[in-house]
N, C-alpha and C positions, 0 to 999 in steps of 0.2 A: 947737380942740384945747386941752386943760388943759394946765398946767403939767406937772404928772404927765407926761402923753402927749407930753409935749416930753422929758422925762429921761430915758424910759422905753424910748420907742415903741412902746408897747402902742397900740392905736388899735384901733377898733369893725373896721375892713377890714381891721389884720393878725387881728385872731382871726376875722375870717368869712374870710378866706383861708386862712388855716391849717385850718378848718374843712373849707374845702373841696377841700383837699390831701390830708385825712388821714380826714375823716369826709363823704363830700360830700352823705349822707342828712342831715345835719343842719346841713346849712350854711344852709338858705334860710328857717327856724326866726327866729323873731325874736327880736335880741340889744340888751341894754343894758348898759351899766355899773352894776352894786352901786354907792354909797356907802360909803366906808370898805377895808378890806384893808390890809395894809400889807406884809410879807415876799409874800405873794400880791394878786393883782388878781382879784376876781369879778364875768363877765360873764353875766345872767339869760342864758338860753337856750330860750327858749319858755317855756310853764309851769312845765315838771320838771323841767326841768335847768340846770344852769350850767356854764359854764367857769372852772375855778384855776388863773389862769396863774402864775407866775412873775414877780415884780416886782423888790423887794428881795433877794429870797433866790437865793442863787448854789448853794445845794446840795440839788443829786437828791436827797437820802437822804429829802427829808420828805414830796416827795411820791410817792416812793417805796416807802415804809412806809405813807402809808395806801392805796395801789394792793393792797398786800398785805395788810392787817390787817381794816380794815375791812368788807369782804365778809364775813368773819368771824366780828366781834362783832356787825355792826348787829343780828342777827335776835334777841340775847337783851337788848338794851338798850332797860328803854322807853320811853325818847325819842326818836326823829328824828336820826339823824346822818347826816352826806352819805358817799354810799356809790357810789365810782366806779363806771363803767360802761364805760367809751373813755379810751384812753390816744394823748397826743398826745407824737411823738419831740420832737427839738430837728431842726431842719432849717436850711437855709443861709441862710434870710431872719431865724430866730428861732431863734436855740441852747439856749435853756431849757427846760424839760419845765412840759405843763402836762395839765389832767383835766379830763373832761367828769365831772362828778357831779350825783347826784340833789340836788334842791333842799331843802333847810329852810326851809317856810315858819316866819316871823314878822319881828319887829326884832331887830337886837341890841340888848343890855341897856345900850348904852352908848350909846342913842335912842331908850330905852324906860323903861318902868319897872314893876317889880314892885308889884300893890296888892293881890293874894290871898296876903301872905305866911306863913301857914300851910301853903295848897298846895301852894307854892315849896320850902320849907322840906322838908315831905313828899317831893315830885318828886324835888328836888335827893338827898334821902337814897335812894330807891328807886334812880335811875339811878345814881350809885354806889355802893352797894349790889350791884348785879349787874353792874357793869365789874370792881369790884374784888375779882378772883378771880384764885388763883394760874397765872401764864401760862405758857406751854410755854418749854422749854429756849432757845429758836431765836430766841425775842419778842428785840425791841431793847432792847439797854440803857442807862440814864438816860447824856443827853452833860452834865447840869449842872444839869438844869429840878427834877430831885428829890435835891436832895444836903441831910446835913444841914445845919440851922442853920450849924453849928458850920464846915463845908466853904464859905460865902456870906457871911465875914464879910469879904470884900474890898467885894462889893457892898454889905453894908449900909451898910458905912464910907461909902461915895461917895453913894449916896440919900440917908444924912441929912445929911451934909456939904454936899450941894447945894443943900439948901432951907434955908430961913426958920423961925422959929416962926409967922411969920403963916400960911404954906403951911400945914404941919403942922395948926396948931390947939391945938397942945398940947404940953407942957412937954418936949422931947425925949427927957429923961434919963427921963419914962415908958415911950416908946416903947423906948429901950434896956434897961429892967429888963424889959418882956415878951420882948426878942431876946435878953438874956442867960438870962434862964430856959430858954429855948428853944435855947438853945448845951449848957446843961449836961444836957439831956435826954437818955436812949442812944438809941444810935439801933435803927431797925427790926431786930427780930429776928425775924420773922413768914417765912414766903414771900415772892420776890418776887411783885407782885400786878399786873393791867395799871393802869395810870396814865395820865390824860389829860393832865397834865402842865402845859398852863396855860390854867387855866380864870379868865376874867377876864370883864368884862364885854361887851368882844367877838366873844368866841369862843362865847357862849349868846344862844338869841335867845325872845324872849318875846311869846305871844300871849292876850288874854282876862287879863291882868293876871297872868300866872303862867306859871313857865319852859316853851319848849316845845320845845325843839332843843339840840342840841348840836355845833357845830362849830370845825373847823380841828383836827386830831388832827396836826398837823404833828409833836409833838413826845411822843407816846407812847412808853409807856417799859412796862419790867417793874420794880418797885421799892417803897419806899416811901407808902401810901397817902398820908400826913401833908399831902404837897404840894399834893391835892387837897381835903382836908379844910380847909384855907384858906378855899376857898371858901365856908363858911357864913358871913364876916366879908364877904369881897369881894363876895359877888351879892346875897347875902339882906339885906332889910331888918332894917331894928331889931324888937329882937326875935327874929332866925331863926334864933339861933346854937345855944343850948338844945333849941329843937323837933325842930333837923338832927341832933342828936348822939344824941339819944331815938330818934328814927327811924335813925339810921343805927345805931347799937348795940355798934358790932363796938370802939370807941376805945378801948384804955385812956389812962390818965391820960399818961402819956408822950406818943404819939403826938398828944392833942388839943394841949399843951403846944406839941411841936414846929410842929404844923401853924398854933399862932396865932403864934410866931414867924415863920413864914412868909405870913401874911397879914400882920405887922407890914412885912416885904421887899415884899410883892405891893404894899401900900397905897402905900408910899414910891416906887415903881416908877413906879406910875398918876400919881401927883403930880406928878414932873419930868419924865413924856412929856408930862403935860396942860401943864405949863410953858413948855418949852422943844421937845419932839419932839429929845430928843436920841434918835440914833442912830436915827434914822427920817426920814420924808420932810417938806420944808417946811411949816409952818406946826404940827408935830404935832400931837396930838389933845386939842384943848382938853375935846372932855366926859368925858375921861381922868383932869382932876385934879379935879373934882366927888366922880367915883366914888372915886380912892385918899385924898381926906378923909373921904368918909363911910365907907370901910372899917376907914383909922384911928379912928375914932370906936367902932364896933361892935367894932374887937377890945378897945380899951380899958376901953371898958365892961361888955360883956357875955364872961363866963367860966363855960363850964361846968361845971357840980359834977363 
């Protein structure tokens, strides 16, 4: 038994018992533990399927929203997102809510790596591209994941204040004139739009050297695309920031602005989980600070016209 499944008690018998409480056709299905997760724990579940239980995260509401949304969107999205099927209660052995959903095949990008970044680049703009379209009255709205710049300047405070320049890479006071630009930017006047809300290098998984899933919609929102547009700095290689914004089309100048001050926060973010794992489980995620340096690097550099 891991560390984890000592904290936790997740263990391979409670989710096949729970299984076979609540789903008993799929209980005798062969289960493993995923690698990685962190608010949630993913167990393969045969071929197709996985279980997302509940690890970290003490609130229904996230996977809650994608029991409801997802069924939704998957079919105009096209990428691969996990798309529930079976909904597990909280029950008196295990109080937390957990989902049987369909599987995305690949790695995640945060054990992988992108080497068609052209394709990526492309991908990444087509799949949002068709998520982000104006959502119905009802959609959920941002709890903090798409606020502007300007609304995140507690967090920024605390991310750069907690690292080094050696962390960093680079001369702070650059990293705050791309977050002060991105402070004075207006904010979204468009429609709210649907929003994945944090697209990092976890939460995408990559097969054949180029993006091929998209997962954990825990924190979908109706709002600002900006937040998502980050991600041409955070997943794409050097280089992909320009090709994404080409392909994606829709940015004006504001919005690209805001959205790289917001990869400037994602970058800074990755860096002191890869650190320390603060606010997350022992040992955090060391190939976390790999990826929020080379994202700082890519936002620094590369600025689309």
């Amino acid at each position: 038994m891991t560390k984890v499944e000592d904290e936790t008690g997740i263990t391979a018998d409670l989710v096949r018992d729970l299984l076979r409480e609540q789903h008993p056709d799929l209980a005798e299905l062969p289960l493993r533990e995923v690698e990685g997760g962190w608010c949630n724990q993913m167990w393969r579940l045969g071929d197709e399927l996985a279980v997302r239980i509940q690890r970290m995260d003490t609130d229904p509401a996230h996977q809650l929203k994608e029991r409801r949304w997802l069924p939704l969107l998957a079919d105009r999205l096209p990428l691969p997102v996990p798309v529930p099927v079976r909904s597990g209660a909280p029950c008196k052995r295990f109080g937390k809510l957990w989902t049987v959903m369909t599987w995305v095949p690949g790695l995640p990008l945060d054990r992988a790596s992108i080497t068609r970044g052209e394709h990526a680049a492309d991908t990444l703009a087509a799949f949002l591209r068709a998520l982000h379209v104006a959502a119905p009255a009802d959609a959920p709205a941002d709890t903090g994941r798409g606020a502007h710049p300007k609304d995140c300047m507690d967090g920024f405070e605390h991310f750069l204040g907690s690292l080094d320049a050696d962390a960093i890479g680079h001369d702070a006071s650059d990293v705050r004139a791309v977050w002060d630009d991105a402070v004075a930017t207006p904010a979204w006047e468009g429609p709210p739009v649907w929003v994945h809300g944090d697209l990092h290098p976890a939460n995408v998984v990559v097969a054949d050297g180029t993006l091929a899933g998209v997962v954990d919609f825990g924190d979908l929102f109706a709002g600002d695309p900006a937040v998502d547009l980050a991600a041409a700095w955070v997943l794409l290689p050097a280089g992909g920031a320009a090709r994404f914004f080409t392909a994606y089309g829709r940015a004006n100048e504001a919005t690209v602005r805001r959205a790289r001050g917001l990869a400037a926060l994602k970058g800074l973010f990755l860096l002191l989980m890869g650190q320390n794992g603060e606010r997350g489980l022992p040992g955090g995620k060391p190939a976390w600070g790999p990826a929020g340096r080379h994202a700082l690097d890519r936002m620094l550099i590369e600025r689309p016209d």
